[in-house]
N, C-alpha and C positions, 0 to 999 in steps of 0.2 A: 279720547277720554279727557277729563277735566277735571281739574284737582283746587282743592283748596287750600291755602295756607295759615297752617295753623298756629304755627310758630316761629320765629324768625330772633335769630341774632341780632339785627339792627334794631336799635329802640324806638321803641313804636310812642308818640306823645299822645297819651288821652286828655281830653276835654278839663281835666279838671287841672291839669301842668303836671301831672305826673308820667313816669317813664316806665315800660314796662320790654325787656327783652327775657331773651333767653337763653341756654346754655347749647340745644341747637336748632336748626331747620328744620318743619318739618310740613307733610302736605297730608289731608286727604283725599283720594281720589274720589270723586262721584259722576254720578250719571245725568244723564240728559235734565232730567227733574232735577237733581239737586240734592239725590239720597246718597248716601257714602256705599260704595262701591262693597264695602268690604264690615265685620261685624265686631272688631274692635278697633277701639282707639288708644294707645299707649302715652303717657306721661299728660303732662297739663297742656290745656288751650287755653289762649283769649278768649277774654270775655268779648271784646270785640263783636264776636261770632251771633253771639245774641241780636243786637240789633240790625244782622246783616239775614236773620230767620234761618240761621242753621241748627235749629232746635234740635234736628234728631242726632248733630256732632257731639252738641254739648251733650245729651243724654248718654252719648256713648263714653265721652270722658271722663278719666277717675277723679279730674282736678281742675276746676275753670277757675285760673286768674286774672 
């Protein structure tokens, strides 16, 4: 299996010099395609995600920062 990371303590630098971390680690697991294994997502993700085409994480999430 193959997971993605959603959230991460260490501060991540976006493009524009801003910082964005978080309070903890955290992954989705998905499958061969790239669909999330599982039918929720709890707490916020990177927007990150967006330009990496994880559209259906973001969909599943309550909060994209």
């Amino acid at each position: 299996a193959k997971g993605v990371i959603v959230r991460t303590k260490f501060p991540i630098r976006r493009s524009d010099g801003t910082y964005v971390r978080f309070d903890s680690n955290a992954i989705v697991i998905i499958d061969d395609a790239g669909n999330p294994r599982g039918t929720r997502v709890f707490g916020p993700v990177a927007r990150e995600l967006r330009s990496l085409e994880y559209m259906k994480i973001i969909s599943l999430a309550p909060e994209v920062v």
